[in-house]
FIRO-594632 format. One record per residue: x, y, z of N, C-alpha, C in turn. Coordinates in steps of 0.001 Angstrom, whole numbers, plus 500000, padded with zeros to 6 digits. Example, Ala and Ser with C-alpha at 12.3 -4.5 7.8 and 13.67 -1.06 7.14 Angstrom:
<atoms>
513190494310507800512300495500507800513200496700507800512850497750507080513670498940507140512900500030507870
</atoms>
This chain:
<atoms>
899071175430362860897694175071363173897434175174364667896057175118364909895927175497366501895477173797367068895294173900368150894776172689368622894010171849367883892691172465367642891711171937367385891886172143366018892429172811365025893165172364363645893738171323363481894407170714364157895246169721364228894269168881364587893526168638365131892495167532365502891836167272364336891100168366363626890438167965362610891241167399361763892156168076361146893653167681360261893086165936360253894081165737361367894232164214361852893136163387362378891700163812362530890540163492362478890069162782361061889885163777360238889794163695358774891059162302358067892158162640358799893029161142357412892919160271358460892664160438359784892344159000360483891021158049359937889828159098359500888827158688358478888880158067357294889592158983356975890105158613355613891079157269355172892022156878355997893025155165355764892496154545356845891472155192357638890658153503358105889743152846357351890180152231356246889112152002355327889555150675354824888633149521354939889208148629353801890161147952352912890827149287352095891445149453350807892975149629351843892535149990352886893945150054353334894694148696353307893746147253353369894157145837353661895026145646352409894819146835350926895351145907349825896352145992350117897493146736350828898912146946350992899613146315352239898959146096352890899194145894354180899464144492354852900128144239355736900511142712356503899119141986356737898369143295357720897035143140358473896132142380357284896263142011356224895392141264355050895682139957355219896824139383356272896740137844356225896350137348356779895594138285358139895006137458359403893357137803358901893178138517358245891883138600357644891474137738356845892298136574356303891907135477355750890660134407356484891213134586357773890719133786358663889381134525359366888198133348359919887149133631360592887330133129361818888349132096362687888040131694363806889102132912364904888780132885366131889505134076366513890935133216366536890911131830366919892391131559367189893805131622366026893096131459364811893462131607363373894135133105363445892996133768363455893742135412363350894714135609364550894208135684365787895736135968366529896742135394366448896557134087365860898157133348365722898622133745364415897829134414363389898947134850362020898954136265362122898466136900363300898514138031363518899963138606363980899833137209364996900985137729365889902439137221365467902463136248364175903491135765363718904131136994362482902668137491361759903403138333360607903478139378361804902833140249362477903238141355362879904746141235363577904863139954363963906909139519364731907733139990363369907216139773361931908400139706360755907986141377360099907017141679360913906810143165359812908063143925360321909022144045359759910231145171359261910598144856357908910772145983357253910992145914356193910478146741355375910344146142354043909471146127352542908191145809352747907009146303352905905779145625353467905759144170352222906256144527350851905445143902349722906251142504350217907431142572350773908205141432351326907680141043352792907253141277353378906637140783354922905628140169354658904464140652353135903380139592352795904050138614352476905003138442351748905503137494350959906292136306351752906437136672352611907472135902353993906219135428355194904584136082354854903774135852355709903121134426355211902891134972353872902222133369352723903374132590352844904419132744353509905000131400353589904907130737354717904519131713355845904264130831357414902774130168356950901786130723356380900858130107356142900698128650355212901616128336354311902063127609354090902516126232354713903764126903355233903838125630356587903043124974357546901887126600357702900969125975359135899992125037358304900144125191357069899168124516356307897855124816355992897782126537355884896657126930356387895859126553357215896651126396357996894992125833359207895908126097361196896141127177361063897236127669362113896903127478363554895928127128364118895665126881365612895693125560365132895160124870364635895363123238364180896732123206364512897200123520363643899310123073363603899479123585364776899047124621365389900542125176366463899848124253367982898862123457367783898325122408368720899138120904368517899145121040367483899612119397367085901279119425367088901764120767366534903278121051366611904076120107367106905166119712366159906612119000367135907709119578366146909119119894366609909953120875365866910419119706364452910091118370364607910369117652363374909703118313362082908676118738362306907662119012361177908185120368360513909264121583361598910094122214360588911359122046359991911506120735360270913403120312359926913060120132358478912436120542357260912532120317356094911589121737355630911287122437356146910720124097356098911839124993356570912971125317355599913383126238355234912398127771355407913123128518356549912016129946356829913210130629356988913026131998356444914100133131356433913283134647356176913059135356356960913037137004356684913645137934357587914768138643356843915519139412357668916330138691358242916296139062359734917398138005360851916128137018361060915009136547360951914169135661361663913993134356360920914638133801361233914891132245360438914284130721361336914259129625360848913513128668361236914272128214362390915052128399362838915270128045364746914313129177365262914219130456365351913311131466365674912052131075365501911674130504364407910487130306364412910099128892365127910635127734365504910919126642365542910427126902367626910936127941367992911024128581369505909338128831369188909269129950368248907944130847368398907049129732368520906523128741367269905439127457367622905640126942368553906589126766369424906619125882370569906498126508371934906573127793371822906236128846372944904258128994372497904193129586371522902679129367371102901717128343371309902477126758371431901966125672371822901534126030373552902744126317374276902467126279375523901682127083375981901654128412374909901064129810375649898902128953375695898723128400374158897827127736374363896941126911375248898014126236375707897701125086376553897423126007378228897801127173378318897212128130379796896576129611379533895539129572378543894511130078378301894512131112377078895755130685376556895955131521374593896186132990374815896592133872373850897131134763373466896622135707374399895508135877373993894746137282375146895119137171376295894858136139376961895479135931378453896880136360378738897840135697377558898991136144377865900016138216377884898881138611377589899113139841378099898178140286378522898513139364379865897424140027381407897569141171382098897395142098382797898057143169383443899464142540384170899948143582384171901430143124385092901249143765386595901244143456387617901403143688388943902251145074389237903396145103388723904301146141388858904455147354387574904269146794386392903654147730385471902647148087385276902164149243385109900754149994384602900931149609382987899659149679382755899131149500381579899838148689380701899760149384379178900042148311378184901698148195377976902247148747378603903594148613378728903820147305379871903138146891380778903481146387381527902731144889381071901673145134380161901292144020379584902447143422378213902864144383377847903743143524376771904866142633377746905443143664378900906440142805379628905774141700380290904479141611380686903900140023381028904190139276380157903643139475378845903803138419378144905029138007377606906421139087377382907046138513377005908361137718378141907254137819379101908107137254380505907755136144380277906384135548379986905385134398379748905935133306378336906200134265377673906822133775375911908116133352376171909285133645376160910714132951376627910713132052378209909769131589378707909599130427379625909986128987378798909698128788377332909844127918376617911756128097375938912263126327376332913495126555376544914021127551374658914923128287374382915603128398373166916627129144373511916971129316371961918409130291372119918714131778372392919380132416372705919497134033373286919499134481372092919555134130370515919430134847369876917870135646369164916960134376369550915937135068369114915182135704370623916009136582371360915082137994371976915148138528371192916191138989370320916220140108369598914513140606368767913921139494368491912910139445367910911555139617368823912048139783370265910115140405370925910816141161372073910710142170371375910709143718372071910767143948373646911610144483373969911368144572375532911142146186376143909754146922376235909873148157376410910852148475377762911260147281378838911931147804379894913165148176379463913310147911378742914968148693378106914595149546376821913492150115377077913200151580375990912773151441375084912477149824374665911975149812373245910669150382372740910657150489371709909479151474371516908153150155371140909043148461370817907897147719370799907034147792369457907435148703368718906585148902367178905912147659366723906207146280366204905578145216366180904349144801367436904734144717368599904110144311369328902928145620369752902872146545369535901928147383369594901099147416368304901427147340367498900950146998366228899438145529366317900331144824367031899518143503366980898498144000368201898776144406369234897963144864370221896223145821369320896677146216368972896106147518367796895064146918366896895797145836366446894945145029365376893774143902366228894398143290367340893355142513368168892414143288368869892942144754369323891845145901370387890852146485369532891296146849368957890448147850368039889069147776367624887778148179367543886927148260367130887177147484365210886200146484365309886542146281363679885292146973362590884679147580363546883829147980362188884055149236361224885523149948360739885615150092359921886696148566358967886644147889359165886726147032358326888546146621358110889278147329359307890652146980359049891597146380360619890751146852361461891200145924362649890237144869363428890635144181364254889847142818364811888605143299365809889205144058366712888453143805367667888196142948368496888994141895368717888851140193369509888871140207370589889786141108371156889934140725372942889135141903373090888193141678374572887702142909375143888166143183376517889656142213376645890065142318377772890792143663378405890923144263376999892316145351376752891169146255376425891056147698376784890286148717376399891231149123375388890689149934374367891370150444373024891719151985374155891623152561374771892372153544375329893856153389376179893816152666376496895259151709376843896105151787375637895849151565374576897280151239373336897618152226373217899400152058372905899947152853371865900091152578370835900633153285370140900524153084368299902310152703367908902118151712367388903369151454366873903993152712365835905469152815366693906018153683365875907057153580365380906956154115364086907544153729362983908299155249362146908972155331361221909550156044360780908158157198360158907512156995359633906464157355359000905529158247360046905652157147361444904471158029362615905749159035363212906815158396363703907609159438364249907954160739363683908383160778362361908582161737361843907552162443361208906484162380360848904997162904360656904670164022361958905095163190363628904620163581364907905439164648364764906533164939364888907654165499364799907235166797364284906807166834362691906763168092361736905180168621362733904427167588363030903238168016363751903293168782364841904465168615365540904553168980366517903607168359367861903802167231367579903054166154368521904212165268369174905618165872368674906918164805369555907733165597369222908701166035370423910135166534370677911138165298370782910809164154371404911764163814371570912700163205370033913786163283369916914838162688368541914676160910368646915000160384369813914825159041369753913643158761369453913481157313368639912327156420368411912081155254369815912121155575371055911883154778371964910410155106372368910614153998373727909777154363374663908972155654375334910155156602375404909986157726376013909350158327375286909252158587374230909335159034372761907772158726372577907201157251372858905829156791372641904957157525373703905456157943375121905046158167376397904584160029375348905491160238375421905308161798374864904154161928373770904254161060372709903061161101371759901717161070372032901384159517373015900662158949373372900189160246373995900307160732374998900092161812375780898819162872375384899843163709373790899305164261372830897992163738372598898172162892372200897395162113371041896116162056371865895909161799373179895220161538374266893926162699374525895106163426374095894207164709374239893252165389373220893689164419372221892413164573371336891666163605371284891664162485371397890917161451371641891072160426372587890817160737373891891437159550375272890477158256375058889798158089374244888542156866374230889463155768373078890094156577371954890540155811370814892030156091370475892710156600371162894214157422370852894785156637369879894823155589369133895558154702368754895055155010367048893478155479366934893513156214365356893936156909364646895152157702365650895402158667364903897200157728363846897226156907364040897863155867363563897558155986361913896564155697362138896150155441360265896966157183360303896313157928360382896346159567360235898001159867359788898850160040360879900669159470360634900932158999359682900381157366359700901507156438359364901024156831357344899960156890357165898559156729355911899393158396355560899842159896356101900047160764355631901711160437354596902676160013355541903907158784354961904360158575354051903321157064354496903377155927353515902160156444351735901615157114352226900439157219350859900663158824350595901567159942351000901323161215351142902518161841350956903603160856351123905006161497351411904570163225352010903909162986352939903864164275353834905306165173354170
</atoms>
């Protein structure tokens, strides 16, 4: 295909799985429960921490944080004390209730100095949204816990590609009026994100010829992003549905 083949291509299924119907499968259906903004970024940012996996298992491990918070999730993660999980048994994957036990109590504090959006402010020494994930997760482990749960928030300064945490970025930036992302912060321009990548976007980019590189890192996102830019520098982050929607629904 030529350039502008490929645009339409990926124009057209970016149209096409931004839709609605995409929520029936998807994590992004638990923060849509909620109408207040603090509700959605806090179950936003808790299921998008556990999305690896089985999606049908990440819902299923999500209705259980909702559970605990008692449905009512800026309520609890205000009132929070770690007694209230010593009898909430939590497990998905490696992310178990000391991990989570850190996460509400880092979430408490992040609250108490101006909530989620704030906490990925620009970074001084990083450009863009790379340098905003490392704000915040400089901001997030300030609250004392154990070295085992970094493993669980991404650090692009050592190459990570961040897939969760771009994900959640994605779902709060985004324009919501096709009906599957938030739109909440307008602090973050939607031309800034990258697109979480995943087996589905990487290897999709790949046959596209939209990524050389073999690793799933950082570098790897820098190279896509790039591409991707060049067909749309206002929204680069749609072509996400387009990838991930050819995949997961297309075995492309």
């Amino acid at each position: 295909m030529t350039f502008e083949e490929l645009k339409d291509f990926l124009d057209f299924k970016a149209e096409q799985y931004e839709h609605p119907r995409f929520l029936e499968s998807d994590p992004i259906q638990l923060p849509h429960r909620f109408s207040k903004k603090e509700d959605i970024e806090l179950v936003g940012f808790l299921v998008s921490t556990i999305a690896w996996g089985n999606r049908v298992s990440i819902i299923k491990s999500g209705e259980r944080l909702l559970e605990i918070m008692e449905q009512q999730p800026h309520a609890f993660i205000q009132n929070y004390t770690s007694e209230q999980l010593k009898d909430s048994q939590f497990v998905h994957r490696t992310f178990n209730s000391t991990d989570l036990d850190f996460y509400f109590r880092s979430l408490q504090a992040i609250y108490t100095t101006g909530g989620l959006e704030k906490a990925f402010e620009n970074n001084t020494k990083i450009e863009g949204v790379k340098g905003r994930i490392v704000s915040f997760r400089t901001k997030f482990m300030e609250v004392e816990h154990l070295d085992r749960s970094h493993k669980h928030l991404s650090n692009p300064e050592k190459n990570s590609a961040a897939k969760r945490l771009n994900m959640y970025l994605r779902w709060m930036v985004r324009d919501s009026a096709k009906g599957v992302d938030f739109g909440l912060w307008k602090s973050i321009s939607p031309s800034e994100l990258y697109l979480p990548l995943d087996v589905h976007t990487s290897n999709n980019a790949r046959r596209l010829e939209l990524l050389s590189r073999k690793q799933d890192d950082w570098k790897a996102l820098d190279e896509l992003m790039s591409n991707l830019r060049e067909m749309d520098p206002i929204d680069p982050v749609k072509y996400d549905f387009a990838l991930f929607g050819l995949g997961a629904f297309e075995k492309f």
